[in-house]
LOPA-597835 format. One record per residue: x, y, z of N, C-alpha, C in turn. Coordinates in steps of 0.1 Angstrom, whole numbers, plus 5000, padded with zeros to 4 digits. Atoms other than C-alpha are relative to their C-alpha. Layout:
<pts>
XYZXYZXYZ;...
</pts>
This chain:
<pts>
501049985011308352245636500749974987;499150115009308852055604500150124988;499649865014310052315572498849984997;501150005004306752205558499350105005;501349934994304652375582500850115002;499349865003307052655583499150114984;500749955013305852725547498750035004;501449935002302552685547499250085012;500249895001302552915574500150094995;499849935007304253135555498950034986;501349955013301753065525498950075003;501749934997298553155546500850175003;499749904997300353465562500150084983;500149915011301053585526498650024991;501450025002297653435515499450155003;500649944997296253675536499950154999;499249885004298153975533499850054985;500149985016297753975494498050064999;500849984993293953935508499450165000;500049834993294054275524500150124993;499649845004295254495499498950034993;501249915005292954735488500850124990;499549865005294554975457498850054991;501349965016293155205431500149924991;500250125008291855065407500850054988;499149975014294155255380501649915006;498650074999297055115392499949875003;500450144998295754745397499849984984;500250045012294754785360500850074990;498250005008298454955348500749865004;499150114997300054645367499749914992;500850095005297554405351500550004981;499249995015298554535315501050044995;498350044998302454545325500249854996;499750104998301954185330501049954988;499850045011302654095294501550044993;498649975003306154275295500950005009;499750054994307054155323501749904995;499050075005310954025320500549925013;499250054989311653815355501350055001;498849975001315453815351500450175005;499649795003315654195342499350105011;500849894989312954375365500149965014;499450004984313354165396501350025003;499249964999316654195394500250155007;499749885006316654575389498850075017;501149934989313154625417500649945012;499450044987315154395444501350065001;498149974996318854555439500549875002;499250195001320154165434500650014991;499150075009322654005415499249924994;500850125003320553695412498450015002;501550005000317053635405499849945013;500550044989315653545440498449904993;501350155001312753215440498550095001;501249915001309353345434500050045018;500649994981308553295475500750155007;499149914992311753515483499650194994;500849865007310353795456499050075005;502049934997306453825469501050065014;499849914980308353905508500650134993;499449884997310554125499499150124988;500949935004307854265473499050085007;501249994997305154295494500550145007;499349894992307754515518500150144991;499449885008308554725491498150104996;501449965002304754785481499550045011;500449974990303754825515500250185004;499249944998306255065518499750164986;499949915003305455275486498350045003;501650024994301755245497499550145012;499949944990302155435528500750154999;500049855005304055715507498950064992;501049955005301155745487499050075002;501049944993298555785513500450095008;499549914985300956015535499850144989;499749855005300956285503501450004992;498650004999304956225503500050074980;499249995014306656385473500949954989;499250115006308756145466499449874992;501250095005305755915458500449944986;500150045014306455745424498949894997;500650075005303855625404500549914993;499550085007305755435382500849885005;499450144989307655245407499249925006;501250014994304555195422499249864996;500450095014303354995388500649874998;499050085001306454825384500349905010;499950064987306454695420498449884998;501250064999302654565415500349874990;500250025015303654465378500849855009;498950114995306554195398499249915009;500850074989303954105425499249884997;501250065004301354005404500249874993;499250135008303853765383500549955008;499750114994305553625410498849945009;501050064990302453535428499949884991;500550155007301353305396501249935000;499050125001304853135399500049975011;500150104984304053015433499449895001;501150155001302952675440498550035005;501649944999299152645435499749975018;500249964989298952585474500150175007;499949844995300252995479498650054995;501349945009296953075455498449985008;501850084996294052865474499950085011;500449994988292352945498499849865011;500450084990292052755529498649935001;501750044999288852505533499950085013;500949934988286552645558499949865010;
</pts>
C-alpha cells in the first residue's frame, strides 16, 4: 500500500470521526471563541506534553485521544472532569483541523 493511500485513509477515518462528535453546545461555542487566542507553539506544546510542535495530522490523533478521553469523564459524572481542559483540548482541535490539507476537510463524493 502506497503512503498516499495510507493517508487518505487516515484522512476519511478522521473525516469521520470528527463527523461523529456530538458536544454541548456551550463548549463547542467556548472552543469557537478560544479560537482567536489560540497560540500553536505554546498550547500544543503544553496540551500534548512535547518539546516540539507536532504537524497538524500528528495533533488532531493525539487530540482527538485526548478529547475522547475527557469526553467519557464527562458523561461518566467523574470528578476529576475539567471543563477548562475540556475547552482547551476543543480550542487545539478546532485549529489544527483548519491546518490540514483541504482534502482532511471534504467530504467524499457520493
Amino acid at each position: 500500500m502506497s503512503l498516499n493511500h495510507n493517508s487518505e485513509a487516515h484522512m476519511t477515518t478522521t473525516t469521520d470521526m470528527l463527523k461523529s462528535l456530538r458536544r454541548p453546545r456551550l463548549l463547542v461555542r467556548a472552543a469557537r471563541f478560544g479560537l482567536s487566542e489560540y497560540d500553536r507553539d505554546k498550547d500544543l506544546k503544553k496540551l500534548m506534553k512535547t518539546n516540539s510542535t507536532p504537524s497538524p495530522a500528528q495533533a488532531v490523533d493525539g487530540l482527538l485521544i485526548a478529547e475522547a478521553q475527557l469526553e467519557d469523564t464527562r458523561k461518566s459524572g467523574d470528578a476529576s472532569y475539567s471543563c477548562a481542559r475540556h475547552v482547551e483540548v476543543l480550542i487545539a482541535l478546532l485549529a489544527e483541523l483548519q491546518l490540514l490539507p483541504r482534502s482532511f476537510n471534504q467530504p467524499e463524493p457520493s
